[in-house]
C-alpha positions in Angstrom: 68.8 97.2 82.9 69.7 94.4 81.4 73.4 92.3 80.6 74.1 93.5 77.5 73.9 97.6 78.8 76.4 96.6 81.5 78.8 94.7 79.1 78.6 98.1 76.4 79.3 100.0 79.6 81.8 97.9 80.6 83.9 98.0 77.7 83.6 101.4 77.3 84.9 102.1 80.5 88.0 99.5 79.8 88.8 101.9 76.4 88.5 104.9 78.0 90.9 104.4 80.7 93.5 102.4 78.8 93.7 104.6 76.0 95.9 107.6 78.3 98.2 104.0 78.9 98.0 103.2 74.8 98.9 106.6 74.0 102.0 107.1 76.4 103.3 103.7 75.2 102.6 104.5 71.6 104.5 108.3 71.8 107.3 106.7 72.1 107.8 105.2 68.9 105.6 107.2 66.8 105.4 110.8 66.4 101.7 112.3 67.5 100.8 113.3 63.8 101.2 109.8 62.9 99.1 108.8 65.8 96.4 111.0 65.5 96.1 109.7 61.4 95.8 106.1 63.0 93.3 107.2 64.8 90.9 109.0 62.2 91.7 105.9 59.8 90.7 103.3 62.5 87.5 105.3 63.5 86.7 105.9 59.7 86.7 102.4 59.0 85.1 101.1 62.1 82.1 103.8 61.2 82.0 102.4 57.6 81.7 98.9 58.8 78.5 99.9 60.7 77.1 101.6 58.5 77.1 99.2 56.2 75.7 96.4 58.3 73.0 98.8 59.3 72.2 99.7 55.9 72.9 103.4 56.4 73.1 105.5 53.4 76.6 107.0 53.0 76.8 111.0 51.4 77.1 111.1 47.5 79.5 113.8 45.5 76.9 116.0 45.6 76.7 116.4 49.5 80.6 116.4 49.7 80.3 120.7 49.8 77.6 120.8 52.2 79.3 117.9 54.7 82.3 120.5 54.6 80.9 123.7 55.5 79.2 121.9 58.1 82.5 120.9 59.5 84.0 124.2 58.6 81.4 126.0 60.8 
């Protein structure tokens, strides 16, 4: 396996176990609506970003239903 694996690994690792830290810190000055709506923002942009650098092709108007009843189900 090579460097970059470990590094991915690494950092992954690193998130995981300070986010229980991050999230008691950050209950106490915000309530956990308004955290979990900082969290669907910041992973809705950060999946935009790479999808755009990849070139992936995002869902038009006309797949809106379809994405939802997927979700729904």
């Amino acid at each position: 396996m090579d460097k970059k694996f470990y590094l991915a690994i690494g950092t992954a690792i690193f998130f995981w176990a300070s986010g229980n830290v991050a999230s008691r810190i950050a209950i106490m000055s915000f309530s956990a609506e308004a955290l979990a709506l900082l969290r669907f923002l910041v992973g809705a942009v950060l999946i935009d970003i790479i999808a755009a650098r990849k070139k992936i092709r995002m869902i038009t108007l006309r797949e809106i239903p379809l994405f939802l009843c997927m979700g729904a189900c």
